[in-house]
C-alpha positions in Angstrom: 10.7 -10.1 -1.0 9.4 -12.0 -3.7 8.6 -15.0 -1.5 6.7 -12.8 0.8 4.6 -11.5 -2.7 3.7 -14.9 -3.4 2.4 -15.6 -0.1 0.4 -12.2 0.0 -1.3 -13.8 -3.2 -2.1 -16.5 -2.8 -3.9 -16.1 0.8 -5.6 -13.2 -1.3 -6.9 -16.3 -3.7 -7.8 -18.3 -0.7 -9.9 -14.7 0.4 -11.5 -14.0 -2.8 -12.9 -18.3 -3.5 -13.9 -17.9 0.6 -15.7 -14.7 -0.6 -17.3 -15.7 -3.4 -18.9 -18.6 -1.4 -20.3 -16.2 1.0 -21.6 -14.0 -1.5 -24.2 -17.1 -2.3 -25.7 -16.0 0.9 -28.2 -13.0 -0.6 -27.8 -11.3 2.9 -23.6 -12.0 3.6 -23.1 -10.3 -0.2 -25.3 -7.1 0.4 -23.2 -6.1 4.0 -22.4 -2.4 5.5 -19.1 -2.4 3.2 -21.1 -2.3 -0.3 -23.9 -0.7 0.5 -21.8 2.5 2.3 -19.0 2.7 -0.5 -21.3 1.4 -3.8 -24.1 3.3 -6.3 -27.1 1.5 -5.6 -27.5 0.1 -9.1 -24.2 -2.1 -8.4 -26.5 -3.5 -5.5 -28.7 -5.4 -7.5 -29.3 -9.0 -6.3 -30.0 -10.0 -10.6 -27.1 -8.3 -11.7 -23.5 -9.2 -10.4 -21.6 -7.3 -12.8 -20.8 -4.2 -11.1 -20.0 -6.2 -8.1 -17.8 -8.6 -10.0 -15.6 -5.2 -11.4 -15.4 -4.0 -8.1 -13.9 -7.5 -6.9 -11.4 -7.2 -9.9 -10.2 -3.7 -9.4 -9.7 -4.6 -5.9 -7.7 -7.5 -6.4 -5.1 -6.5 -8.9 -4.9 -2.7 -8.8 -5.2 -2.6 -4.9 -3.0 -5.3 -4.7 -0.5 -3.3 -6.6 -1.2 -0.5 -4.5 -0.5 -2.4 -1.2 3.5 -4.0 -3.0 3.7 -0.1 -3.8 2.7 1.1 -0.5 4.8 -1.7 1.3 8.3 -0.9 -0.6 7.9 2.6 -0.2 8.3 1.4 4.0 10.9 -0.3 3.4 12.9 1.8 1.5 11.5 5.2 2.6 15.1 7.1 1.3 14.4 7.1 -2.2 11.2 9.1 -1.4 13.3 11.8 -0.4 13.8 12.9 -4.1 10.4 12.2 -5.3 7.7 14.7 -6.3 4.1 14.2 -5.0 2.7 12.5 -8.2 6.0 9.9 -8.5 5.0 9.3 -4.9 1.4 8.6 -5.6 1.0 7.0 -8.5 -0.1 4.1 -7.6 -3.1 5.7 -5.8 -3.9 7.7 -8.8 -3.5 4.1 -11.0 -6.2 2.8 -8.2 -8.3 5.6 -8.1 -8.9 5.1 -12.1 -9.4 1.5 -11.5 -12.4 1.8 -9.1 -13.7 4.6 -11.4 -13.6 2.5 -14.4 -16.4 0.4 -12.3 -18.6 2.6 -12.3 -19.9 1.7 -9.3 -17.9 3.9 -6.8 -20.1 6.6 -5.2 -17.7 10.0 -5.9 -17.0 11.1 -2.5 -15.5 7.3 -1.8 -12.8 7.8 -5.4 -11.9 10.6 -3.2 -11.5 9.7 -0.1 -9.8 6.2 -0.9 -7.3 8.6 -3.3 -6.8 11.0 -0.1 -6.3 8.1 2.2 -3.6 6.2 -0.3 -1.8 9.2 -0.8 -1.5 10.4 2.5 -0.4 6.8 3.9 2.2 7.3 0.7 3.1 10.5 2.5 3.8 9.3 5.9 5.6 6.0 5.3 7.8 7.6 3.0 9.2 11.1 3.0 7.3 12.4 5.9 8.3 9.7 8.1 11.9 10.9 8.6 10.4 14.5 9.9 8.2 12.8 12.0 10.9 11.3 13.8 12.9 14.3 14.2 9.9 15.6 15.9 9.8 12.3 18.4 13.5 13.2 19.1 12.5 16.2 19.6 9.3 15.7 21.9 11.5 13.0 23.5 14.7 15.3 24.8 12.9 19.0 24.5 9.0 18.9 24.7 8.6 22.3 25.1 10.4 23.6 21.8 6.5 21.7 20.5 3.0 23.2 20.1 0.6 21.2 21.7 -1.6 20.1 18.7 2.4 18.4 17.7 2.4 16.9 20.8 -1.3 15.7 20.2 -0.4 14.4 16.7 3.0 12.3 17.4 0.7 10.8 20.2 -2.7 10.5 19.0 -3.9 7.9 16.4 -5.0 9.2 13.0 -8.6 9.9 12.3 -10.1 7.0 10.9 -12.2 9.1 8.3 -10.7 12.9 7.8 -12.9 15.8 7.4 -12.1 18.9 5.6 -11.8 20.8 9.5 -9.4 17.9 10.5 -7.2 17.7 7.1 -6.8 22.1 7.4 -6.3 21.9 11.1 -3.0 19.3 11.2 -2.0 20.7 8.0 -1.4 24.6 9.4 -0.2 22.5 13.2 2.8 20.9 11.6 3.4 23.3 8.8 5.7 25.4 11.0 7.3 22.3 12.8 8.1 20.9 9.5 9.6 24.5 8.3 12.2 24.6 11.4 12.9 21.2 12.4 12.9 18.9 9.3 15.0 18.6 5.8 14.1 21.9 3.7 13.4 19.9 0.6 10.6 18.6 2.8 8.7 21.8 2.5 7.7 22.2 -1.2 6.0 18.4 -1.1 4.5 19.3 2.3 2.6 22.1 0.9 1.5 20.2 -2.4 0.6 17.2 -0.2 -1.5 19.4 1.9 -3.1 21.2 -1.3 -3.7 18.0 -2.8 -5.9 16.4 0.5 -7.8 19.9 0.8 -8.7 19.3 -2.8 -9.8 15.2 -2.3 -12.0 15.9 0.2 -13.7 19.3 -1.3 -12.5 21.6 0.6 -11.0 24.3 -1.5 -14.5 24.3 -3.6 -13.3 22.8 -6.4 -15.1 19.6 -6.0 -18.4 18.6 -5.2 -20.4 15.6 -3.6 -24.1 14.9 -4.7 -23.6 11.8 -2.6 -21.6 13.0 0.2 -22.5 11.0 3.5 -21.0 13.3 6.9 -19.2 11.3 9.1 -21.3 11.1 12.4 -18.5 9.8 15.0 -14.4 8.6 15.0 -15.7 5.1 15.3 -16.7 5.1 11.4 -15.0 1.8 10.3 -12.1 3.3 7.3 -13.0 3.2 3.9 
């Protein structure tokens, strides 16, 4: 494990000088990835330092957050005790880092929150449900609603909308509530609270710079 971290490192150095040689280049430094997640004054071509932050955050905290993400795979079972904020913590602890930038357009702190936790979600406690339902789909397909059948076959979304989120939310809320491990349940429903609330659709939170997704093909954030 701790060979593997050191590895994962130090190709992440090799990344960042490779990066930092590109970004020499005024029109390889200002490409689609900035310019779509960034505010525009951390775009200046004179003024590096919100750009430099942003490299920062993203090397240690989401670094953390990927060693976080990648144990909670490999040892999904501890999970099964865990509340929703010992299960995301270290999305909430990368969330902070990119807002301490300043440089993160709002609806992006979101979405990169929803999209860490939800990952959180699915490698770890959810995943055991989810294969109860392949078993499941795999000996008696009928016992399944359709939009199940759609979800243990489909690929994600790679951006979620509020209509997507509410839509596999009430699909596997039933599934979950017959088929899988009662203690399941409560974090189900705080998971699902929690993405409505990420991505504004309960009301709670709002966008000034809110860009719609246009198609599925919308590279992930």
């Amino acid at each position: 494990m701790f060979s593997l971290q050191v590895q994962f490192i130090f190709s992440l150095l090799i990344l960042t000088q490779v990066s930092c040689r590109l970004s020499t280049d005024h029109e390889n430094r200002h490409n689609w990835y900035e310019k779509n997640r960034l505010k525009v004054k951390c775009l200046q071509r004179d003024d590096p330092t919100g750009r430099n932050a942003v490299k920062l955050c993203w090397f240690w905290e989401g670094t953390k957050s990927w060693f976080r993400r990648t144990s909670i795979s490999w040892f999904p079972e501890r999970t099964k005790t865990w509340n929703l904020t010992e299960l995301t913590a270290h999305c909430n602890n990368y969330y902070v880092c990119m807002e301490n930038t300043k440089c993160y357009k709002d609806y992006v702190l979101y979405e990169t929150l929803d999209r860490c936790s939800h990952d959180a979600f699915n490698v770890g406690p959810m995943s055991f449900c989810n294969q109860k339902l392949k078993e499941i789909k795999k000996s008696s397909p009928e016992k399944l609603s359709n939009c199940t059948m759609e979800y243990l076959e489909e690929k994600p979304p790679k951006r979620w909308t509020c209509e997507s989120v509410k839509r596999l939310g009430d699909c596997l809320y039933p599934e979950v509530e017959k088929y899988c491990d009662s203690k399941l349940l409560p974090i189900f429903k705080d998971h699902q609270e929690s993405r409505l609330y990420y991505l504004g659709c309960d009301g709670r939170l709002k966008f000034k710079d809110f860009e719609e997704p246009t198609n599925s093909t919308i590279p992930k954030l």
